[in-house]
C-alpha positions in Angstrom: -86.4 25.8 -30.4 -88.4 27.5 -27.5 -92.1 27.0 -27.0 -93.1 29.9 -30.1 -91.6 29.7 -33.6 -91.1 32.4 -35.1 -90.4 32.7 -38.8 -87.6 35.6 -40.0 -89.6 37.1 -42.3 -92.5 38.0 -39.3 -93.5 41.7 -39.2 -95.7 43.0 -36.5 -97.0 45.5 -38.1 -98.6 41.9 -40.6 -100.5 39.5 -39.7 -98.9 36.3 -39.5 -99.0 32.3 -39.1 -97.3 31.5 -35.7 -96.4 28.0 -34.6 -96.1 26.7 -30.8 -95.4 23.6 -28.6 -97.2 25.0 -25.8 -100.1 22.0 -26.2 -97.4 20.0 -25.0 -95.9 22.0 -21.9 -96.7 20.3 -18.4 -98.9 22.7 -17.2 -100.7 23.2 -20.4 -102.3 19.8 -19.6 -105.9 20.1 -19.2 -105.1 18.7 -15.4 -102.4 21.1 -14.6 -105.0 24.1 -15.7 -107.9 22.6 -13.6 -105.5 22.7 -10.8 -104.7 26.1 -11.4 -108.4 27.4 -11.6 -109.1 25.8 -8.4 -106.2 27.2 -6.4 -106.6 31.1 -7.7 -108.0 34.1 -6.8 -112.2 33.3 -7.4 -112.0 37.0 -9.2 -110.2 35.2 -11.7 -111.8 32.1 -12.5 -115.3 32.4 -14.5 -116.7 29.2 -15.8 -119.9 27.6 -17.4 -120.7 24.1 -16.2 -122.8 23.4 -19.4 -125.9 22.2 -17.1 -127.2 25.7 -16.5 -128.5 27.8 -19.0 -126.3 30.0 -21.3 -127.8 33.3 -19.8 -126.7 32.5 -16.3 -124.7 35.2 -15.2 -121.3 34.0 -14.7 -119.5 37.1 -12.8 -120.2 36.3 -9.5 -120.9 32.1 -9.4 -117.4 31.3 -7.5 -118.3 33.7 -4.7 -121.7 32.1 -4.3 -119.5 28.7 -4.5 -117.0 29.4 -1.5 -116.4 25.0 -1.9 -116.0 25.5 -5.5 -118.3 22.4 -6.5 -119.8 23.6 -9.5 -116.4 25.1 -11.0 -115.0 20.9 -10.2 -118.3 20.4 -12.5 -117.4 22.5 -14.8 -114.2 20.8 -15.4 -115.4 17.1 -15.2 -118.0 18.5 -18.1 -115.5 20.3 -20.3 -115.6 17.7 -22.8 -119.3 18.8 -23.2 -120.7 21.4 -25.7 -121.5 24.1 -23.6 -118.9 24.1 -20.3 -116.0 26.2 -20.6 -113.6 28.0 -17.8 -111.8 31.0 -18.3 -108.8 31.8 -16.5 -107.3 35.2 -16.1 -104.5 36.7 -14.5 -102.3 33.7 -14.4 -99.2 35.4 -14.0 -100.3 35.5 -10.4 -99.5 31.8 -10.4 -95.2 31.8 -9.8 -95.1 28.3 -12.1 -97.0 29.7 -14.8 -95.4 33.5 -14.6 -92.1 31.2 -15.1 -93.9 29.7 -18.2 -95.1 33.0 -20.0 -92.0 35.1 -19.0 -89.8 32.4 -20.9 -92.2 32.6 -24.0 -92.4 36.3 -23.7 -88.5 36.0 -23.6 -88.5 34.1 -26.5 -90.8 35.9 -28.3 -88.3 39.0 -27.7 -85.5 37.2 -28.6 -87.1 35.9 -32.0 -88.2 39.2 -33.0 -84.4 40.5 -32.4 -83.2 37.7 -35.1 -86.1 39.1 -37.6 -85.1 42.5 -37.1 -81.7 41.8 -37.8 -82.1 39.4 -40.4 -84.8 42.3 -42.4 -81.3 44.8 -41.6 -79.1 42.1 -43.3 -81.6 41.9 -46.3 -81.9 45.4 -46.6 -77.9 46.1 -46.3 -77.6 43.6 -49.4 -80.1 45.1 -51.3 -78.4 48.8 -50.9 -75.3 47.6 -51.6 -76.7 45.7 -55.3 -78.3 48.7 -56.1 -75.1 50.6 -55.7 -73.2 48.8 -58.3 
């Protein structure tokens, strides 16, 4: 099994129950994605450290941060209510664009077995109404 599971019966056009090992992938680790944040693009980090208040704007904060101290505080306080960190465009990131383009892969590769499988089921149900 890859890192998505995929039942055959999955439609897109249906909202469905999707199960995944990602939580146990390497760089899924809260320590691998604190690493990550620190080493991107600023542009692409936005974070709340959970000691300012909520209507801080959070846009610009790296840029004003150029040591990136308060985004390390907003990781040591992640286990707090109110800290977060958002990272975006990760696919800029070669080990994680590895990661996602295997699960997009797999993703791709799973819906290929449902279409074919949905095929199979409706070749069998054609040919029982035919007799």
């Amino acid at each position: 099994m890859g890192y998505i599971e995929i039942d055959e019966s999955f439609d897109q056009l249906h909202i469905a129950r999707l199960r995944h090992g990602l939580a146990s992938h390497p760089l899924m680790s809260t320590q691998s994605l604190a690493e990550l944040a620190l080493r991107l693009d600023p542009a692409f980090v936005r974070f709340h450290d959970g000691e300012r208040g909520l209507g801080t704007k959070i846009d610009n904060m790296l840029q004003k941060d150029p040591g990136r101290r308060n985004l390390r505080r907003a990781i040591e306080n992640l286990g707090t209510s109110q800290a977060f960190v958002q990272i975006m465009n990760v696919r800029s990131d070669p080990e994680y664009r590895a990661l996602l383009d295997e699960i997009l892969q797999g993703i791709h590769n799973a819906r290929r077995t449902c279409r074919t499988a949905r095929r199979r089921a409706a070749g069998a149900v054609t040919q029982a109404a035919a007799c």
